[in-house]
MIDRENRO-87880 format. One record per residue: residue number from 1; x, y, z of N, C-alpha, C, O in turn. Coordinates in steps of 0.001 Angstrom, whole numbers. Each point is the difference from the previous one (the first is absolute). Layout:
residues N
+------+---------+---------+---------+---------+----------+---------+---------+---------+---------+---------+---------+---------+
| tiba |  n_east | n_north |    n_up | ca_east | ca_north |   ca_up |  c_east | c_north |    c_up |  o_east | o_north |    o_up |
+------+---------+---------+---------+---------+----------+---------+---------+---------+---------+---------+---------+---------+
|  NUM |       X |       Y |       Z |       X |        Y |       Z |       X |       Y |       Z |       X |       Y |       Z |
...
+------+---------+---------+---------+---------+----------+---------+---------+---------+---------+---------+---------+---------+
end
This chain:
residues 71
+------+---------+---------+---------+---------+----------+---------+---------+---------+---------+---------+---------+---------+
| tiba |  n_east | n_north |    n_up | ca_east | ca_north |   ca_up |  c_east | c_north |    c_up |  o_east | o_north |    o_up |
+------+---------+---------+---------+---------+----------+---------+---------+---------+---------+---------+---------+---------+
|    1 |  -59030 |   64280 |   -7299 |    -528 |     1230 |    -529 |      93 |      34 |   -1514 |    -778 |     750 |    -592 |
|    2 |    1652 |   -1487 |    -109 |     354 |      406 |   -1410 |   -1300 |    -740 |    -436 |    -634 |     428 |    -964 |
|    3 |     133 |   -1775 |    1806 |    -648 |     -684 |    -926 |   -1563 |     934 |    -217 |    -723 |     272 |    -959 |
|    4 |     716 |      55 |    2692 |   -1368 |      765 |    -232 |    -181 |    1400 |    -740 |   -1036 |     660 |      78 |
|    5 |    2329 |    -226 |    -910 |     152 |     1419 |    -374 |     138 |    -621 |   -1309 |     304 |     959 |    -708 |
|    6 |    -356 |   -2226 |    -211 |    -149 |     -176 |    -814 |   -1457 |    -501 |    -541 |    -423 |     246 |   -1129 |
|    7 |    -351 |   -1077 |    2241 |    -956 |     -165 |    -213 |    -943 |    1508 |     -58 |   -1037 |      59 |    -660 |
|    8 |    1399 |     737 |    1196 |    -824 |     1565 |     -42 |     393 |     360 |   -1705 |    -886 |     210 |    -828 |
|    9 |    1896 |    -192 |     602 |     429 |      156 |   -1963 |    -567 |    -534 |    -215 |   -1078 |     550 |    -226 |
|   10 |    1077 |   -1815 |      79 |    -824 |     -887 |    -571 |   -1535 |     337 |    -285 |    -696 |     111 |   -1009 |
|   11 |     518 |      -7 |    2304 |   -1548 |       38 |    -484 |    -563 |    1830 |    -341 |   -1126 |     420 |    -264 |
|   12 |    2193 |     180 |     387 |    -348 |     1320 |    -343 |      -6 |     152 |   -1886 |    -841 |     596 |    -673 |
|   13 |    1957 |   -1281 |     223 |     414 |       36 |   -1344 |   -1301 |    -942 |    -725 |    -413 |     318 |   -1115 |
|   14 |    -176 |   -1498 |    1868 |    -966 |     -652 |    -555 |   -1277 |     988 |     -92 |    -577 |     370 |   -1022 |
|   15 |     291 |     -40 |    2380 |   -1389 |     1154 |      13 |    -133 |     999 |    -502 |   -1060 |     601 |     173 |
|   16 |    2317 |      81 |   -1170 |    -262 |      699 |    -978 |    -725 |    -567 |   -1030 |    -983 |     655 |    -348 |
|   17 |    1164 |   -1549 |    -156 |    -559 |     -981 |   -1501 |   -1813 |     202 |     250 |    -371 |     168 |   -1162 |
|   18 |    -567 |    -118 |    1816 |    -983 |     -253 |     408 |    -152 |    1623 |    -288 |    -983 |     394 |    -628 |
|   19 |    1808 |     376 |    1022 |    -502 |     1487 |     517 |    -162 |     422 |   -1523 |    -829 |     643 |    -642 |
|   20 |    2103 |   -1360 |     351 |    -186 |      983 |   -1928 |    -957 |    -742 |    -765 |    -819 |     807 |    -442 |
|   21 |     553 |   -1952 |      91 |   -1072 |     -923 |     -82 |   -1314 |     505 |     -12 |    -851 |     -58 |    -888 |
|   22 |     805 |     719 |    2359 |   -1651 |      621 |     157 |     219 |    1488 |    -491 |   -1082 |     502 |    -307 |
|   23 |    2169 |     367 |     137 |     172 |     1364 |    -362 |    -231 |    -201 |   -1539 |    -627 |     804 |    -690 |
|   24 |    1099 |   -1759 |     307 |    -285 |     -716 |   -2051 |   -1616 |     373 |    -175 |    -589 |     705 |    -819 |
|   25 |      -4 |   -1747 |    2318 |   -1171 |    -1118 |    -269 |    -804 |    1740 |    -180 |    -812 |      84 |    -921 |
|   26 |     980 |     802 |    1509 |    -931 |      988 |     225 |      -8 |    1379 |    -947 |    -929 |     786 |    -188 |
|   27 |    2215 |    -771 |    -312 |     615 |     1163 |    -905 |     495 |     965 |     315 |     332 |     933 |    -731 |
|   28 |    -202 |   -1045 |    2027 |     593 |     1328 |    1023 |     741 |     847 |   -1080 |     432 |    -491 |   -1043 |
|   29 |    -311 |    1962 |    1426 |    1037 |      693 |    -529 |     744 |     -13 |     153 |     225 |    -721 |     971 |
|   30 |    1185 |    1445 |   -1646 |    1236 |     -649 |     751 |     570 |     859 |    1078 |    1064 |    -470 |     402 |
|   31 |   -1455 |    1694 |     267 |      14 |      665 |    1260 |    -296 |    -797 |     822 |     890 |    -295 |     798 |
|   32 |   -2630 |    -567 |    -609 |    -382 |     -477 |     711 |     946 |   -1264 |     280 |     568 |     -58 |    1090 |
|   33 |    -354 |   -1102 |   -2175 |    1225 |    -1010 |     -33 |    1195 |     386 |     611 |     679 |    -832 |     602 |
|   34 |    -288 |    2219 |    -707 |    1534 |       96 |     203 |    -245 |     339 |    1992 |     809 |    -286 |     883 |
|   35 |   -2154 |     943 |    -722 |     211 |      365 |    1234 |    -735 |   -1471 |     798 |     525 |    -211 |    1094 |
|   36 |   -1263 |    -465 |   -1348 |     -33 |    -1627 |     498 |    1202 |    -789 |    -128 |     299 |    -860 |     828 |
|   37 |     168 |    1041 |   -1511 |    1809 |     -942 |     437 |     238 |    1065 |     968 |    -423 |    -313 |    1113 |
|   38 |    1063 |    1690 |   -1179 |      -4 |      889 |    1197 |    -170 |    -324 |    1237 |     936 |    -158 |     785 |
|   39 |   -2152 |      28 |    -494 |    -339 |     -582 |    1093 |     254 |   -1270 |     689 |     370 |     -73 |    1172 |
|   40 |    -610 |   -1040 |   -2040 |     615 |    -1423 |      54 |     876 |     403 |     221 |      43 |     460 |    1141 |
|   41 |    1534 |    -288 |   -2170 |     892 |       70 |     933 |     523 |     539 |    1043 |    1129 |    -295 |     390 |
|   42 |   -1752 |     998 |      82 |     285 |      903 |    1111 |    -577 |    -310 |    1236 |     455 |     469 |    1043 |
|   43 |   -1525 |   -1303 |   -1075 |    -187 |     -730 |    1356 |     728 |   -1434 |    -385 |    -302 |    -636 |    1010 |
|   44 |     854 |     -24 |   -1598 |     858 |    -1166 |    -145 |     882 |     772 |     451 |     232 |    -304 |    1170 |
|   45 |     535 |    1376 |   -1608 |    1168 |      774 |     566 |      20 |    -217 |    1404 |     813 |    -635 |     672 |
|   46 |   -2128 |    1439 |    -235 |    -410 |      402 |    1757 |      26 |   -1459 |     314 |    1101 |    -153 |     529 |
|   47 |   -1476 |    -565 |    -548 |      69 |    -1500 |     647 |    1324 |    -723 |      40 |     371 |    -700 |     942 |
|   48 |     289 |     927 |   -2022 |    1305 |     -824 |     371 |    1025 |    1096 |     731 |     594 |    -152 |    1068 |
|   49 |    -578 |     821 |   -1590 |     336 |     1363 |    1415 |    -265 |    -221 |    1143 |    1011 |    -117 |     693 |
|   50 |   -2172 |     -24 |     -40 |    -109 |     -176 |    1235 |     139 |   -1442 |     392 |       4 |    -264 |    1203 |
|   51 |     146 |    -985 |   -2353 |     273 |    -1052 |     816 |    1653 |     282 |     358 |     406 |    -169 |    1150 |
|   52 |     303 |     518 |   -2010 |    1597 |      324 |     126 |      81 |     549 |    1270 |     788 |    -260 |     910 |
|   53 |   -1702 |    1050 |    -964 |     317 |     1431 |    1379 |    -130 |   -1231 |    1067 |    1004 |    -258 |     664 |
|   54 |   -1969 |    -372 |    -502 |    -377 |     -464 |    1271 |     940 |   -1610 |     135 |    -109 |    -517 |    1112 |
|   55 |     593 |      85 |   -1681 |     982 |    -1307 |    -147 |    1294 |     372 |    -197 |     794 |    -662 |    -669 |
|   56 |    -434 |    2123 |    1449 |    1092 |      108 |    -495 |    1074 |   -1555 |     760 |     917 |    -424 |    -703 |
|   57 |   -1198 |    -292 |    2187 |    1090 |    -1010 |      53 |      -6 |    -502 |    -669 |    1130 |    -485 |      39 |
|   58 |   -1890 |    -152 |   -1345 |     -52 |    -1104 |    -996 |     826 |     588 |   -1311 |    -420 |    -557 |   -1014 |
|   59 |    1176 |    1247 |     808 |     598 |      590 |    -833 |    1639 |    -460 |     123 |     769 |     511 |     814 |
|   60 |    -461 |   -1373 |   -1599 |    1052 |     -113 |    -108 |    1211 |     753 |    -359 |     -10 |     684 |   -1024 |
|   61 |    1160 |    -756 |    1852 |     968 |     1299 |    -109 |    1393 |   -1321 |      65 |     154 |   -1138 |     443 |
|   62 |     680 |    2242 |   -1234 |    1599 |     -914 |    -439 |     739 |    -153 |    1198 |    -175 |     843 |     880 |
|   63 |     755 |   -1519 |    -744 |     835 |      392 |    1366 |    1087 |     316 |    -335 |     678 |    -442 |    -927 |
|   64 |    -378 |    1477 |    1904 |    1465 |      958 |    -109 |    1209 |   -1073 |    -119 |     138 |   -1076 |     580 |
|   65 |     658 |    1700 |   -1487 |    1534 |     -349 |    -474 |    1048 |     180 |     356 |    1004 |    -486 |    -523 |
|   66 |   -1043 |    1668 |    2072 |     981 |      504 |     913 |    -402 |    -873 |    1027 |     956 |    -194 |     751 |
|   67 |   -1801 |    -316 |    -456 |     109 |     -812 |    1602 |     602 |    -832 |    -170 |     738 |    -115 |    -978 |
|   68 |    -906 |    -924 |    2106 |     421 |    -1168 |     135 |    -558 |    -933 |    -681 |   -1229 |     -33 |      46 |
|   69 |    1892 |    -920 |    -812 |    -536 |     -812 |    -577 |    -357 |    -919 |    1122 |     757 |    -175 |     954 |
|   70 |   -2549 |    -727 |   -1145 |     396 |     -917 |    1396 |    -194 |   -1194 |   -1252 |    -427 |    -128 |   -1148 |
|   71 |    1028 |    -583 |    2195 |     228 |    -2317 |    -484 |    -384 |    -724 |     525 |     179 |   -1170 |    -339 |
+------+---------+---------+---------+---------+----------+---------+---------+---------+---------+---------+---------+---------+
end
């Protein structure tokens, strides 16, 4: 899970560069700019959200320090 929850960063932090790029290329205002990242991130949000939600067994957890140690 970590690897596929990094590859989602990954390519979320890259697919901004393109978004501001074309918000430059066009002259957007900066309402319009500020509410297009808005959106971008907020379905990047919604997507890695629901991959978390739905993988929750793939989530690695510490193991307790009161049990038994096993050998």
């Amino acid at each position: 899970m970590v690897r596929a929850l990094t590859i989602r960063f990954v390519v979320m932090a890259i697919g901004i560069v393109p978004l501001m790029r074309y918000l430059t290329a066009v002259d957007a205002s900066y309402g319009v700019a500020l509410a297009a990242v808005g959106v971008y991130s907020a379905i990047g949000a919604t997507i890695i959200g629901y991959y978390g939600a739905t993988h929750l067994d793939d989530i690695p957890v510490r193991p307790s320090r009161r049990g038994r140690r096993q050998t």
